[in-house]
N, C-alpha and C positions, 0 to 999 in steps of 0.2 A: 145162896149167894156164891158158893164155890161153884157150884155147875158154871154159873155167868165168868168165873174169873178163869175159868178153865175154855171157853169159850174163847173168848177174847184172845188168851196167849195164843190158841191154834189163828184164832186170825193175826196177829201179829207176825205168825213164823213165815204169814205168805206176804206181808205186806213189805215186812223187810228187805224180800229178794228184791220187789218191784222195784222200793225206794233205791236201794242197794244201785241196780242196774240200770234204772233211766236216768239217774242223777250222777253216775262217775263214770261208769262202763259206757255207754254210747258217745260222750264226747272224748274218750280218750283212744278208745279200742278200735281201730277205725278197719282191719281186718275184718269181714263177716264170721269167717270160721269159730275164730278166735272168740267171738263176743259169741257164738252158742255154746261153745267150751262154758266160756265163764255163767254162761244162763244156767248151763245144766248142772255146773258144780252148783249155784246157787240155789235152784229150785230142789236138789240134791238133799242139801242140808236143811231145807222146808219140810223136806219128806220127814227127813230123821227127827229133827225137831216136832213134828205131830207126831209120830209114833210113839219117841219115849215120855212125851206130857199130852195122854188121853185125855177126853173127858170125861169122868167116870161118873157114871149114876148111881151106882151101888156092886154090890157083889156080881163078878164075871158082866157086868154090865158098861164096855167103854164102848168111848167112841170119838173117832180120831178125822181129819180133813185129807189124808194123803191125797186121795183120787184131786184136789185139787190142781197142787204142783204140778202133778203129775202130768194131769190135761193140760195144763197151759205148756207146761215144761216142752211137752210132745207136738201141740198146736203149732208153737210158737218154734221150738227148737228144730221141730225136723224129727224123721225115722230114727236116724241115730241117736237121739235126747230121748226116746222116746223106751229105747230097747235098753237104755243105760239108767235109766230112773228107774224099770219096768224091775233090773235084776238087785238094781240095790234093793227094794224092796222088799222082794223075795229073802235075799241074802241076810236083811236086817232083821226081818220077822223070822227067820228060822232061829236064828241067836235067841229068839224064848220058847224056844221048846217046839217040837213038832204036836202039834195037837188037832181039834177040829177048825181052828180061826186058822191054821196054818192051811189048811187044807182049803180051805174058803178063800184064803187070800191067794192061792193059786189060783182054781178052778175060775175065780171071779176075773182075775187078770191076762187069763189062758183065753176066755172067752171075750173080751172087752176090746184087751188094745188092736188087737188087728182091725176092729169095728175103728176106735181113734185111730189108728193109722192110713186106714185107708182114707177118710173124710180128711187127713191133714194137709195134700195138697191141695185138695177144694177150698179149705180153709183159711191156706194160705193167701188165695187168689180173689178171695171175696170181699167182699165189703163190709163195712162197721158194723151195719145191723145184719146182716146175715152172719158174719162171726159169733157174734152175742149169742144169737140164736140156738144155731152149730154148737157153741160148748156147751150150754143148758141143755140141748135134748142129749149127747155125750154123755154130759154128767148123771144126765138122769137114766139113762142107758146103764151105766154102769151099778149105780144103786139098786137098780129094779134087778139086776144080773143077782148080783150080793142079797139082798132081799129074796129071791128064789133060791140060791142055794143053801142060806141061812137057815132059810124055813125048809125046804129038804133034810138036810143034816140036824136039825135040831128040832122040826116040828114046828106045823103052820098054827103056832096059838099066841091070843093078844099079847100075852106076856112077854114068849118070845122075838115077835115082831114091832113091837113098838119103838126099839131104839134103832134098829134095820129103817125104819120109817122116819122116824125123824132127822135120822139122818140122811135119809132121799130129800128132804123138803130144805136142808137144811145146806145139805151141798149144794142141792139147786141153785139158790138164792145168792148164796156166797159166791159160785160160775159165774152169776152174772153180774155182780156187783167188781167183783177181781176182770172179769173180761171187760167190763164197760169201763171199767178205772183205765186197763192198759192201753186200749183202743182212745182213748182220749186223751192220755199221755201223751201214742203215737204221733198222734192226730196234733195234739199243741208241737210236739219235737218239729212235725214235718211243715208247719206253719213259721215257724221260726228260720228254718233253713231258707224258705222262697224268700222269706222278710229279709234275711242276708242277701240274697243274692240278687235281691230288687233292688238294696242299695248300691251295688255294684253295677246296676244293669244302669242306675240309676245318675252314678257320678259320670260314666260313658257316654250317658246323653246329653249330659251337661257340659263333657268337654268335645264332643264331636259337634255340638254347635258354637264352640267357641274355637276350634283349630281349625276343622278340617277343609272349611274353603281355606283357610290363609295358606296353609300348604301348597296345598292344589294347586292356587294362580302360578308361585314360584316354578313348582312342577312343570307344569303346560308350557313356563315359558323354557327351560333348559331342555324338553322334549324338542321342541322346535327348530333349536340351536344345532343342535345334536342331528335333525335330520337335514338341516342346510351341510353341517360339514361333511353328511355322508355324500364325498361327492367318490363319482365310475370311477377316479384313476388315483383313487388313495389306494395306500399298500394293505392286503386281506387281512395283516393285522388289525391296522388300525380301523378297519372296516369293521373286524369283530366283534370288538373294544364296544364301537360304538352301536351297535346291534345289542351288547349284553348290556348296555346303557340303557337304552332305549326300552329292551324286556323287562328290566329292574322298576324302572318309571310305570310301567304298566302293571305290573305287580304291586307297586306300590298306591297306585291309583284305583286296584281292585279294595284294597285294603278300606280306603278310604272311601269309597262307597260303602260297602260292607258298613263302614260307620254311621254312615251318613244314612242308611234303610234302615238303620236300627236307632239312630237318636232321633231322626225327623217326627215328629207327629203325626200320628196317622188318619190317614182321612178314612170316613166312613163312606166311602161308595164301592159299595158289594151291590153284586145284584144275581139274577139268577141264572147258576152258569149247567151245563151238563158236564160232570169230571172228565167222565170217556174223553170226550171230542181235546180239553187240555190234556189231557195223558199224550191223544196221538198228538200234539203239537207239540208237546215236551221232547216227546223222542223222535222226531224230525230234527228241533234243533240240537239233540243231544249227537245224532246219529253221526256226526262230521269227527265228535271227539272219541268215538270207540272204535274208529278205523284200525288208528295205527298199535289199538293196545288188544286187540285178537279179544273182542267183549261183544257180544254177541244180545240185544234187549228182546226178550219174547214177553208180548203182552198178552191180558185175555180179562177182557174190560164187558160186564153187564148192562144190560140196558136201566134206564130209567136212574141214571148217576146222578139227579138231580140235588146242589147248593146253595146255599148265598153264601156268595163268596167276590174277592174280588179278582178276575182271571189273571194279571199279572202278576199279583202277590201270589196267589197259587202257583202257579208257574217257576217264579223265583223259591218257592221252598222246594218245590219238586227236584227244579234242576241240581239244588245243591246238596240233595240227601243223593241224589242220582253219579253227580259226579264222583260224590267221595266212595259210593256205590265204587263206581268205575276204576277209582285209583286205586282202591284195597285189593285190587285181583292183578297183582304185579305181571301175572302168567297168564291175562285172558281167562274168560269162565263165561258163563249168562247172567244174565240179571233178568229176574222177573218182576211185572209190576201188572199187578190182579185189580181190578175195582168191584166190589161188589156190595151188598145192601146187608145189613143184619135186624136180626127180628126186634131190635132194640131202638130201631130207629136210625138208626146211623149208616152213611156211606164209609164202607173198608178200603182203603188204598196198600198193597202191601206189595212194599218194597224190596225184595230179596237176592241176596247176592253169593258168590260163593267165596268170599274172600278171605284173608288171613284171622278176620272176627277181632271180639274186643272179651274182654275180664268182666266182671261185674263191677267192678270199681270203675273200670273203663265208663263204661255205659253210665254210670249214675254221674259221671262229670260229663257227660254230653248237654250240648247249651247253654254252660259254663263260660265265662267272658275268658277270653286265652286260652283255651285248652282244647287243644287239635293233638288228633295219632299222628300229623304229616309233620315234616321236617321245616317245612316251609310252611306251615300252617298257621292262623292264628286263631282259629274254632268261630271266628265270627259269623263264618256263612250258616252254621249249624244254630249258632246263638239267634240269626233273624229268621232260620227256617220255624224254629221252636216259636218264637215271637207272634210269625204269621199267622201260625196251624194256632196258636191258644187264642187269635183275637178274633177267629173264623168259630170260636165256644167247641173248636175239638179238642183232642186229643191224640199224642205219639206214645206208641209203648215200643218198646226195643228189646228182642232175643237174639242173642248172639253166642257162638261158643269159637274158641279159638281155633283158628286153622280149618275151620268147617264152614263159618260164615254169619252174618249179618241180616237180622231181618226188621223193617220197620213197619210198623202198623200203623197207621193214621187214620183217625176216627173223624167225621165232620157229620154234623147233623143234618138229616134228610129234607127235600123236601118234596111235597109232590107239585 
């Protein structure tokens, strides 16, 4: 009955940090840096909390869950969560004495993490079940490490190996029971986010079909007004006046479109387009606007681009990842924009620019109702580009780094 209660605590010291971290840490910490700080102090005190309450079987016989925290700690944290768990533990097991376990819990961690570190970008970049996956064979990597040097140093007999064993089967289980917990945490967190921001998406459409013609009419009529007074022999002031009037109104009337693409209801007529052939009609009508800003578009488009899609609404997302493409390179640069197939099924559109680039906080408020990098902006062309590309069943991924540049991926499903 102690072995079970001993048990138990080692799962509680990891379950703590989880509870700990997705329930106060991610709705307050809104920094990324900051929130793997605080993951690694947490998974930290996991570590330390199994090591000084083992499980013990009997004489020289513990056995403790570190390699957990650890793995996640490192999966989840990053190289540097990774290097900073790696020494406390060292640093914490040397405080009992250097002995044969000390020497093991080197040689096993000497030979391991570089094996988790290198798989922790892949890791980072995969999907639920292949995560899952990823930590299990890790963990069990690491066991079978421990389990060979254990029986080296101490001799391959039942006696000696059976708790090396049950603790390979045992970390196994708990990997995937802790990775399957966090990964559906995630997973509820990041469903909660769109449920937010559906209701936003959602009160926009309700009030763009309730303003935005009323606007409008008033608009059309003072635009009109405005170009009867511009008459040849008024003075070049008041000519300007009425010029920045007139720009204002049309500005203002993009705006309202922009709303009105994005509250209207959308009608289902896709049909089957080749991207290529839209690309080059994209940048024919784009090519008027990168004259006078020294922006230069090189394409290099595959064959067999074939979608369902519908060409206009493709076209309006294009233009307006393209534009802002265009405005982010204040000093002129290239813009490329590649089409091509991947083994997965999916046609690749990627968008890339050399511009001043965005944060990572930047990027995750992209498609966000109001939130534009421009001064003049209101983020809604970005808000219907996103709208479009998700109702076409793709997907946009965004890599960006400051002052270096901007790159957009857009996934749509193939067809033949």
């Amino acid at each position: 009955m102690s072995i079970i209660k001993d048990f138990l605590l080692q799962l509680t010291f990891m379950v703590i940090p989880i509870f700990i971290y997705y329930t106060f840490i991610t709705e307050r910490v809104k920094n990324d840096k900051n929130r793997k700080v605080i993951m690694t102090m947490l998974w930290g005190l996991s570590i330390l909390a199994c090591m000084s309450f083992p499980v013990v079987f009997g004489e020289n016989a513990r056995l403790e869950l570190r390699i957990i925290p650890l793995l996640l700690g490192t999966l989840y944290g990053g190289v540097f969560s990774g290097i900073l768990l790696t020494g406390l533990i060292i640093l914490y097991r040397l405080s009992f004495g250097i002995d044969i376990g000390f020497y093991n819990t080197v040689l096993v961690l000497v030979l391991s993490l570089p094996v988790i570190l290198y798989f922790q970008k892949s890791f980072a970049s995969s999907k639920k079940g292949l995560r899952v996956k990823m930590a299990m064979s890790l963990s069990f990597y690491y066991c079978l490490i421990g389990i060979t040097w254990f029986g080296t140093l101490r001799g391959f007999s039942i006696e000696n190996l059976i708790v090396p064993i049950i603790h390979l089967i045992f970390a196994v289980a708990v990997t995937f029971c802790f990775t399957l917990l966090i990964e559906t945490i995630r997973e509820i967190h990041q469903l909660r986010l769109e449920m937010q921001n559906t209701e936003k998406l959602k009160v926009i459409g309700e009030l763009t079909s309730v303003f935005a013609h009323e606007i409008r009419n008033p608009m059309q009529a003072t635009r009109g007004f405005l170009q009867l007074l511009n008459e040849p022999d008024l003075p070049d002031k008041k000519k300007e006046y009425i010029q920045i009037s007139l720009e204002e109104l049309d500005r203002a009337n993009a705006i309202i479109n922009d709303f009105l693409s994005f509250g209207k209801p959308s009608i289902q007529d896709n049909e089957r387009i080749d991207v290529g052939f839209q690309i080059h009609r994209v940048v024919n009508i784009i090519q008027s606007y990168t004259l006078n800003r020294n922006v230069e578009i090189k394409t290099e488009i595959r064959d067999n681009c074939w979608i369902y899609a519908n060409p206009q609404k493709l076209n309006q997302s294009l233009i307006n990842i393209l534009k802002n493409a265009i405005e982010s390179m204040p000093h002129g640069g290239i813009v490329w924009i590649i089409c091509s197939s991947t083994d997965d099924g999916y046609i690749k559109i990627n968008i890339k620019d050399q511009g001043i680039g965005m944060t990572k906080k930047q990027i995750d408020m992209l498609g966000s109702p109001y939130y534009s990098l421009k001064e003049s902006g209101t983020g809604l062309g970005m808000m219907v580009s996103f709208q479009i590309i998700r109702s076409f069943k793709g997907k946009i991924q965004v890599n960006s780094e400051k002052d270096i540049g901007t790159e957009f991926i857009i996934l749509l499903p193939q067809i033949t």
